[in-house]
Every structure is written in structure tokens, then in C-alpha cells.
C-alpha positions in Angstrom: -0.9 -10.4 7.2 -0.2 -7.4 4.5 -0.8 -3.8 6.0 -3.3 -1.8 4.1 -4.2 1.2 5.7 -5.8 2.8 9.3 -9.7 2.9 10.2 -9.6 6.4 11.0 -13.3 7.1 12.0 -17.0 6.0 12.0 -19.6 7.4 9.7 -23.0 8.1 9.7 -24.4 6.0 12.1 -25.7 2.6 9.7 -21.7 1.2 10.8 -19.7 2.6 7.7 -16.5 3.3 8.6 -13.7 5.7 7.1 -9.8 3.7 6.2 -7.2 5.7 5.1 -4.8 4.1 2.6 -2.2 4.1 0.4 -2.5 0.5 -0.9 -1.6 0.2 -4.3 -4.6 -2.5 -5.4 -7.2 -1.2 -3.3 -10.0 -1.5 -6.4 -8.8 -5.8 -5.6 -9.4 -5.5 -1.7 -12.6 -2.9 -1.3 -15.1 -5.2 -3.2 -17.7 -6.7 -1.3 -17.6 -10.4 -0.2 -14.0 -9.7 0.3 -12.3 -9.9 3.4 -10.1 -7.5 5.9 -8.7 -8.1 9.0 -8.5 -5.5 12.2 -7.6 -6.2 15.4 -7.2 -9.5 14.7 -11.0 -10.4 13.2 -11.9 -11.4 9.9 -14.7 -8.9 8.6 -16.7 -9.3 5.3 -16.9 -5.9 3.4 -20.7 -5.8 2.5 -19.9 -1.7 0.6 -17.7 0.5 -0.5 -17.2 3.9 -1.9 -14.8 6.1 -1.9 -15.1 9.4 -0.3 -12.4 12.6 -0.6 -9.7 11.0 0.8 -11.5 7.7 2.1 -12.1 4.5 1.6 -15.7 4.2 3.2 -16.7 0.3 4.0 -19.5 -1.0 5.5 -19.3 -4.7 7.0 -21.6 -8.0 7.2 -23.4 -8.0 10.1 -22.2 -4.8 11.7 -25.3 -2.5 10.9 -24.8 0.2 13.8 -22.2 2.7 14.9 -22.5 0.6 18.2 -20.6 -2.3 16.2 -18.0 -0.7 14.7 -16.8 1.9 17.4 -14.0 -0.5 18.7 -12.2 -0.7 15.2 -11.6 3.4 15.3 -7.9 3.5 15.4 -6.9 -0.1 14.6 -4.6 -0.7 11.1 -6.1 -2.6 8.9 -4.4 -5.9 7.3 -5.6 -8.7 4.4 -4.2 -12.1 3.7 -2.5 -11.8 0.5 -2.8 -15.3 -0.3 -6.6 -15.0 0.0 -5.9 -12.3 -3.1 -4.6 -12.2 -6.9 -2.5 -9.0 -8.1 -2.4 -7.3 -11.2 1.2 -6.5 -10.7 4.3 -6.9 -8.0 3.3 -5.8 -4.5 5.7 -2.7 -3.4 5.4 -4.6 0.2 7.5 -7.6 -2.1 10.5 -5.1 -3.0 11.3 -3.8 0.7 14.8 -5.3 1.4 16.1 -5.2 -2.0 19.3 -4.2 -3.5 19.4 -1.7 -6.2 21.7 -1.2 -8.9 22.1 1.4 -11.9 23.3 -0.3 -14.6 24.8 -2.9 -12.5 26.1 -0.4 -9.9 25.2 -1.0 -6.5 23.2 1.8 -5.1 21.4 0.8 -2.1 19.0 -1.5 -0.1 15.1 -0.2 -1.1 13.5 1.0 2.1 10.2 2.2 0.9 8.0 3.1 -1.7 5.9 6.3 -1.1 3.6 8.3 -3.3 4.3 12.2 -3.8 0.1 12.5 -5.2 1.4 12.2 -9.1 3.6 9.0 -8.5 5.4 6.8 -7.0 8.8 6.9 -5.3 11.7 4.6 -4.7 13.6 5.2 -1.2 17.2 3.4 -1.6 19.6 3.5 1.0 22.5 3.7 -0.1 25.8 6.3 1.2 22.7 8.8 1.5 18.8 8.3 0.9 18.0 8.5 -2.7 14.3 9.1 -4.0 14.1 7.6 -7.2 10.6 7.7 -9.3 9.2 4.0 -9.8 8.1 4.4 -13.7 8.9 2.6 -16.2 11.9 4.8 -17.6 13.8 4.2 -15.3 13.2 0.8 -13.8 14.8 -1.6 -16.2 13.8 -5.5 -14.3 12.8 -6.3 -11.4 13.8 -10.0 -10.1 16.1 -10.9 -7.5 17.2 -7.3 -7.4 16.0 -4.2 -8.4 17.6 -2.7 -11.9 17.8 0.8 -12.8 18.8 2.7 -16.1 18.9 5.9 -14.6 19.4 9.4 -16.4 22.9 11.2 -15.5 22.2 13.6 -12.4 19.1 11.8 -11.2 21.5 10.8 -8.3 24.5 12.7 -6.8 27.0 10.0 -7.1 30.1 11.7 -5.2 
């Protein structure tokens, strides 16, 4: 099971519920006839919209507030085999090692977004946020390559 995000809240009162998330394929997951997973049950999206910072989702057969009250709070998870990608998962990169131009710079922790982009966090002799775009991220395989520009890092 692949973490996707948190169902933060109910709305309305027709069993649409409000997920927060970060996923980086969400316009794959949130279709309907798809399926997500919380607390350990397989639900059917029957709608989705986005809303501000939500990802609102109704569910087959769950047509009251009544229904979906037990899911407030629970993180939400697919089955990434059930799904096809446009692209590498960042999920697929965690544990990585990462070099610049075939220097070792660290392990990748994480991947977060800063709201304009994305960012690598390597491990390395400190924590090193690096931005995931295409610049500077020469192949990605086995391990990570960088070409990175001079000063991007402290290297002391």
C-alpha cells in the first residue's frame, strides 16, 4: 500500500469528504471508479473536485455524513499495482544514493514541495535540499545522478 494523503474532514452532509495531499499523480487516483484504501477498506471514489486546498471525494455507497464519519482522521493509501504512472513515483527514489557528477553526496530521504517545486532532501555530511528539475537531475536508475551548478551545495 502507497501513502497518499489524510482524510481531514467531512463535508456537507451527502458523505463527501475532504483528503489532504501531496501526491504527485493525484489527477491518476481521484477519478471515479477508482479505488482508495483507509483504515484498511477498499472504497470506490463515485466524485471528485478539488476544493482550495482539498481533494473533495465522494464514495459508492456511502451517501450520508453517518457513513463516512469513521474515516475522519485515517491516512489514506492505494495499491500501486492497481495503477499506471506517467512518470517515476518519488515514493520509488527514497533510499537512494546520490551523486554529483559521480561524487557521492548522500542517501535521498525525501522529496517535498516548497508550492513552486519540488525538492530533493539527501543526506549526506549535512542535509542538502536540492530542486528535482530537470537541470540538474542528469539520470535516474540504480542511483540518483546530479549535474549540479557550483555553490548549489556547500561541499567543505
Amino acid at each position: 500500500m502507497l501513502y497518499i494523503g489524510d482524510l481531514v474532514n467531512t463535508h456537507g452532509i451527502k458523505g463527501e469528504v475532504r483528503i489532504i495531499s501531496n501526491f504527485k499523480y493525484k489527477e491518476v487516483v481521484f477519478k471515479p471508479n477508482n479505488y482508495i484504501y483507509i483504515n484498511g477498506e477498499k472504497l470506490k471514489i463515485k466524485t471528485y473536485r478539488k476544493h482550495k486546498n482539498y481533494d473533495m471525494v465522494t464514495f459508492e455507497n456511502y451517501d450520508n455524513i453517518n457513513d463516512v464519519l469513521n474515516f475522519k482522521g485515517n491516512k489514506v493509501y492505494i495499491d500501486k499495482k492497481e495503477y499506471t504512472f506517467p512518470g517515476i513515483l518519488n515514493e520509488d527514489l527514497y533510499g537512494k544514493k546520490v551523486y554529483d557528477n559521480k561524487k557521492y553526496i548522500g542517501i535521498l530521504k525525501n522529496i517535498i514541495s516548497n508550492g513552486s517545486g519540488e525538492l530533493l532532501v539527501v543526506q549526506g555530511k549535512k542535509e542538502y535540499l536540492i530542486p528535482y528539475v530537470d537541470e540538474f537531475v542528469k539520470n535516474i536508475g540504480e542511483d540518483i545522478e546530479l549535474n549540479l551548478i557550483k555553490g548549489l551545495i556547500d561541499e567543505d
